[in-house]
N, C-alpha and C positions, 0 to 999 in steps of 0.2 A: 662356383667361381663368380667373383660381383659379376662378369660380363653377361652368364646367361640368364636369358630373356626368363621372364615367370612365363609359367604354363597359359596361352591361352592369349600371349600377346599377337595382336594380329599385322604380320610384317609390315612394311611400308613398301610400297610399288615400284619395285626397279629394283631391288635392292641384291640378285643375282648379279643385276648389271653393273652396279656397282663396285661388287667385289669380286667380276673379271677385269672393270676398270680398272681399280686401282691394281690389282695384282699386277697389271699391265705396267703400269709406271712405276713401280717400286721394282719391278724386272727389269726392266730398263734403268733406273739409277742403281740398285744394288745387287741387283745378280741375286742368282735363286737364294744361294744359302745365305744373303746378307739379307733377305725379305722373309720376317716373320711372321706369323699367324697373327699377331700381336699386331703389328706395324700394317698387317692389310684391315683387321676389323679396326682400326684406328682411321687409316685414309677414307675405306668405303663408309664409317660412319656408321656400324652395325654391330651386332652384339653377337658373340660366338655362336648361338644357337641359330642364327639366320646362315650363318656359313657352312656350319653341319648338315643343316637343313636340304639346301643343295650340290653341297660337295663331299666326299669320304673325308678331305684331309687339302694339307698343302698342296701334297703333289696332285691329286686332281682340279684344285685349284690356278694351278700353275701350268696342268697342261692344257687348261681348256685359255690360260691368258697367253700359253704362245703358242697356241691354234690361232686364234683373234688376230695377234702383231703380224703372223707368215700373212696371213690370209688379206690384211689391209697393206700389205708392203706388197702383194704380190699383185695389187688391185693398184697401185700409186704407178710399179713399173707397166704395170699393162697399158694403162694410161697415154704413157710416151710410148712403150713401142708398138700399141695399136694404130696411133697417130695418124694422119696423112703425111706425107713426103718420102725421101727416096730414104733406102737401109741406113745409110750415115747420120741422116736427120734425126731417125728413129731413136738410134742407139745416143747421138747428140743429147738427144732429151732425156733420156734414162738417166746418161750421167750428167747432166747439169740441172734436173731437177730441183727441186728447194729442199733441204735436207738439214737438219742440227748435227752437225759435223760433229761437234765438241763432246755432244751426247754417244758418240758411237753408233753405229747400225743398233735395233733395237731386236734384231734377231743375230746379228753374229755376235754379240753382247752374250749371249746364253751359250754359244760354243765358246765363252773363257771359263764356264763356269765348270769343276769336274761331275758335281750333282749327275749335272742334265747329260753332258758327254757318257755319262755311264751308262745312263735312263735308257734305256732302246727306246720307250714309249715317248719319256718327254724329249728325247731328243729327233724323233718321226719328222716332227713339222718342221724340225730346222732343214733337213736332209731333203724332203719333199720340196722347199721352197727354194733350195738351191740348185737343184735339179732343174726347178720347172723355171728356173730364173737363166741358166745358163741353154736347156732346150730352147727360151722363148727367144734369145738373141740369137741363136746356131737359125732357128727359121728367119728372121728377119734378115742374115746377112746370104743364107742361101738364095730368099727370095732377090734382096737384091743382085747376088751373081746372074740368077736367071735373068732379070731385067736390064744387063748389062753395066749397071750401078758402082760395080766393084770389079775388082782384075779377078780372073778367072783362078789366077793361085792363089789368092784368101785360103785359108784354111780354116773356114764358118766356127765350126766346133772348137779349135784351141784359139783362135781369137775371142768366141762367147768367154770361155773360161779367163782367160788374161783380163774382160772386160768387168768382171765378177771379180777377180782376184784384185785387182787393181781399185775396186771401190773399196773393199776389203780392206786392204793395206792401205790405203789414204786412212780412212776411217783412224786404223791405229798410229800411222805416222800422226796424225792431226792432235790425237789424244794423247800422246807421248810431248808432245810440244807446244801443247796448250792454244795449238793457233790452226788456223783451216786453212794456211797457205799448204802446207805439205800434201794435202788433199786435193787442192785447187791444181797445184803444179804434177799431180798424176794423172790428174783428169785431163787434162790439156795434153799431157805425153801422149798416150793414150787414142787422143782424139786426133792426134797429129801423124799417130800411125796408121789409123784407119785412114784419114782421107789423103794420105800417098798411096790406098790401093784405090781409088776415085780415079778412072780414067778421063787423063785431058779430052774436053770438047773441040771439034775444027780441027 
Protein backbone atom coordinates (compact mmCIF):
# COMPACT_ATOMS: atom_id res chain seq x y z
CA UNK A 1 0.00 0.00 0.00
CA UNK A 2 1.62 3.65 -0.88
CA UNK A 3 1.33 4.27 2.93
CA UNK A 4 3.83 1.55 4.00
CA UNK A 5 7.16 2.79 5.03
CA UNK A 6 10.29 0.95 2.71
CA UNK A 7 12.14 -1.56 4.86
CA UNK A 8 14.60 0.09 6.96
CA UNK A 9 13.12 3.54 7.42
CA UNK A 10 14.04 4.81 10.70
CA UNK A 11 10.68 6.17 12.66
CA UNK A 12 10.64 9.60 13.72
CA UNK A 13 10.56 10.27 17.82
CA UNK A 14 7.38 10.37 19.30
CA UNK A 15 5.49 9.10 16.88
CA UNK A 16 3.66 6.25 19.22
CA UNK A 17 2.59 9.43 20.92
CA UNK A 18 1.40 10.76 18.20
CA UNK A 19 -1.00 8.17 17.23
CA UNK A 20 -2.53 7.82 20.89
CA UNK A 21 -2.86 11.56 20.32
CA UNK A 22 -4.47 11.73 17.58
CA UNK A 23 -6.68 8.63 18.21
CA UNK A 24 -7.58 10.65 21.16
CA UNK A 25 -9.25 13.47 19.22
CA UNK A 26 -10.76 11.83 16.52
CA UNK A 27 -12.42 9.82 19.57
CA UNK A 28 -13.66 12.56 20.83
CA UNK A 29 -15.02 14.28 17.42
CA UNK A 30 -16.19 11.02 15.76
CA UNK A 31 -16.71 8.18 17.93
CA UNK A 32 -14.80 4.79 17.57
CA UNK A 33 -16.40 3.67 14.39
CA UNK A 34 -16.44 7.19 12.73
CA UNK A 35 -12.39 7.11 13.26
CA UNK A 36 -10.52 5.28 10.72
CA UNK A 37 -7.08 3.63 10.42
CA UNK A 38 -6.87 5.93 7.55
CA UNK A 39 -8.08 9.23 9.35
CA UNK A 40 -5.65 8.41 12.56
CA UNK A 41 -2.13 7.88 10.20
CA UNK A 42 -3.38 11.09 8.54
CA UNK A 43 -3.84 13.29 11.90
CA UNK A 44 -0.64 11.67 13.58
CA UNK A 45 1.36 12.21 10.33
CA UNK A 46 2.73 8.66 9.99
CA UNK A 47 2.67 5.82 7.70
CA UNK A 48 0.75 2.54 8.29
CA UNK A 49 3.93 0.54 9.14
CA UNK A 50 4.72 3.04 12.27
CA UNK A 51 1.18 2.16 13.69
CA UNK A 52 1.57 -1.68 13.19
CA UNK A 53 4.79 -1.42 14.58
CA UNK A 54 3.24 -0.58 17.89
CA UNK A 55 -0.12 -1.59 17.87
CA UNK A 56 -2.07 -5.03 16.53
CA UNK A 57 -4.87 -2.88 15.00
CA UNK A 58 -7.63 -0.13 15.62
CA UNK A 59 -8.90 -1.46 18.53
CA UNK A 60 -5.64 -1.62 20.46
CA UNK A 61 -5.17 1.57 19.16
CA UNK A 62 -8.24 2.87 20.50
CA UNK A 63 -8.01 1.21 23.70
CA UNK A 64 -4.77 2.44 24.72
CA UNK A 65 -6.43 6.40 23.41
CA UNK A 66 -9.16 5.83 26.05
CA UNK A 67 -6.93 4.62 28.63
CA UNK A 68 -4.97 8.16 28.24
CA UNK A 69 -8.66 10.41 28.08
CA UNK A 70 -10.03 8.24 31.58
CA UNK A 71 -6.73 8.59 33.15
CA UNK A 72 -6.29 12.79 32.23
CA UNK A 73 -10.06 13.35 33.16
CA UNK A 74 -9.59 11.51 36.22
CA UNK A 75 -6.48 13.63 37.06
CA UNK A 76 -8.42 17.22 35.90
CA UNK A 77 -11.36 15.89 38.64
CA UNK A 78 -8.76 15.02 41.16
CA UNK A 79 -7.63 18.27 40.92
CA UNK A 80 -10.77 20.14 42.39
CA UNK A 81 -11.72 17.54 44.56
CA UNK A 82 -8.22 17.08 46.21
CA UNK A 83 -8.41 20.99 46.69
CA UNK A 84 -8.43 22.74 49.98
CA UNK A 85 -11.97 23.91 51.35
CA UNK A 86 -14.90 22.42 52.86
CA UNK A 87 -17.07 19.22 50.80
CA UNK A 88 -19.36 21.73 48.84
CA UNK A 89 -16.28 23.78 47.60
CA UNK A 90 -14.76 20.58 46.51
CA UNK A 91 -17.40 19.26 44.52
CA UNK A 92 -18.20 23.34 43.42
CA UNK A 93 -15.08 22.99 41.56
CA UNK A 94 -15.48 19.69 39.98
CA UNK A 95 -18.54 20.97 38.47
CA UNK A 96 -17.59 24.34 37.37
CA UNK A 97 -14.24 23.38 36.14
CA UNK A 98 -13.38 24.75 32.48
CA UNK A 99 -14.67 22.11 30.28
CA UNK A 100 -15.74 22.36 26.07
CA UNK A 101 -19.38 21.58 26.71
CA UNK A 102 -20.30 21.66 23.12
CA UNK A 103 -17.63 18.83 22.56
CA UNK A 104 -19.28 16.48 25.04
CA UNK A 105 -17.55 14.52 27.83
CA UNK A 106 -14.50 12.98 25.90
CA UNK A 107 -15.15 9.70 27.82
CA UNK A 108 -19.05 9.52 28.06
CA UNK A 109 -18.64 10.41 24.20
CA UNK A 110 -17.41 6.42 23.73
CA UNK A 111 -20.50 5.07 25.77
CA UNK A 112 -22.76 6.43 22.59
CA UNK A 113 -20.71 4.42 20.70
CA UNK A 114 -22.08 0.54 20.37
CA UNK A 115 -18.41 -0.72 19.21
CA UNK A 116 -17.02 0.10 22.54
CA UNK A 117 -20.45 -0.70 24.78
CA UNK A 118 -19.89 -4.24 23.42
CA UNK A 119 -16.02 -4.27 24.01
CA UNK A 120 -15.75 -5.64 27.58
CA UNK A 121 -12.01 -4.62 27.03
CA UNK A 122 -12.44 -1.15 25.29
CA UNK A 123 -15.24 -0.45 27.40
CA UNK A 124 -12.82 -1.30 31.11
CA UNK A 125 -11.60 2.27 31.33
CA UNK A 126 -14.91 3.93 30.72
CA UNK A 127 -16.57 1.79 33.80
CA UNK A 128 -13.34 2.17 35.92
CA UNK A 129 -13.47 5.99 35.50
CA UNK A 130 -16.81 6.19 36.43
CA UNK A 131 -16.69 4.24 39.33
CA UNK A 132 -13.67 5.86 40.65
CA UNK A 133 -15.34 9.41 39.75
CA UNK A 134 -18.47 8.67 41.74
CA UNK A 135 -16.24 6.81 44.85
CA UNK A 136 -14.15 9.95 44.73
CA UNK A 137 -17.20 12.32 45.44
CA UNK A 138 -19.13 9.64 48.01
CA UNK A 139 -15.41 10.23 50.04
CA UNK A 140 -15.34 13.94 49.73
CA UNK A 141 -19.18 14.42 50.93
CA UNK A 142 -18.75 11.75 53.74
CA UNK A 143 -15.64 13.56 54.82
CA UNK A 144 -17.45 16.48 54.85
CA UNK A 145 -20.58 14.95 57.11
CA UNK A 146 -17.83 13.95 59.44
CA UNK A 147 -16.67 17.47 59.74
CA UNK A 148 -19.98 18.71 60.14
CA UNK A 149 -20.04 20.45 56.67
CA UNK A 150 -23.24 18.91 55.36
CA UNK A 151 -26.64 17.70 57.29
CA UNK A 152 -26.20 14.50 58.62
CA UNK A 153 -28.98 12.99 56.08
CA UNK A 154 -27.00 13.58 52.86
CA UNK A 155 -26.93 10.42 51.39
CA UNK A 156 -22.93 10.67 50.20
CA UNK A 157 -23.21 7.75 47.55
CA UNK A 158 -26.69 8.64 45.68
CA UNK A 159 -25.88 12.38 45.81
CA UNK A 160 -21.99 11.24 44.15
CA UNK A 161 -24.14 9.49 41.53
CA UNK A 162 -26.93 12.56 40.67
CA UNK A 163 -23.47 14.77 40.80
CA UNK A 164 -22.00 12.33 37.78
CA UNK A 165 -25.24 11.96 36.31
CA UNK A 166 -26.17 15.41 36.16
CA UNK A 167 -22.61 16.44 34.30
CA UNK A 168 -23.64 13.75 32.14
CA UNK A 169 -26.90 14.87 31.07
CA UNK A 170 -25.88 18.69 30.89
CA UNK A 171 -23.21 17.50 28.47
CA UNK A 172 -26.14 16.01 26.30
CA UNK A 173 -28.72 18.49 26.92
CA UNK A 174 -26.01 21.23 25.84
CA UNK A 175 -25.28 19.12 22.59
CA UNK A 176 -28.85 18.71 21.71
CA UNK A 177 -29.19 22.45 21.75
CA UNK A 178 -26.06 23.67 20.37
CA UNK A 179 -25.69 26.08 23.48
CA UNK A 180 -23.93 25.33 27.12
CA UNK A 181 -26.83 27.15 28.80
CA UNK A 182 -28.66 23.77 29.49
CA UNK A 183 -25.51 22.62 31.03
CA UNK A 184 -24.85 25.67 32.97
CA UNK A 185 -28.47 25.79 34.42
CA UNK A 186 -27.94 21.79 35.88
CA UNK A 187 -25.02 22.61 37.18
CA UNK A 188 -26.22 25.51 39.22
CA UNK A 189 -29.60 23.08 40.13
CA UNK A 190 -27.41 20.78 41.42
CA UNK A 191 -25.18 23.11 43.29
CA UNK A 192 -28.26 24.64 44.76
CA UNK A 193 -29.04 21.32 46.19
CA UNK A 194 -26.13 20.59 47.79
CA UNK A 195 -25.74 23.66 49.59
CA UNK A 196 -29.39 23.45 51.21
CA UNK A 197 -27.74 20.47 53.06
CA UNK A 198 -24.78 23.18 54.30
CA UNK A 199 -25.86 23.91 57.76
CA UNK A 200 -26.74 27.54 58.88
CA UNK A 201 -23.71 29.09 60.91
CA UNK A 202 -24.87 31.06 64.51
Amino acid sequence: MSTQEPPGTQEPPGTQERLVRSTQELLWERGYVGTSPKAILERAGVGQGSMYHHFSGKSALALAAIRRTAEELKQASEECLDAPGTAYDRVAAYLLRERQVLRGCPVGRMTQDRDVVQSAELRRPLDEMFDWLRERITEVLTEGQRRGELAAALDPAATAATVAAVVQGGYVLARAADDTAPFDAAVQGVLALLAAQVPAVG
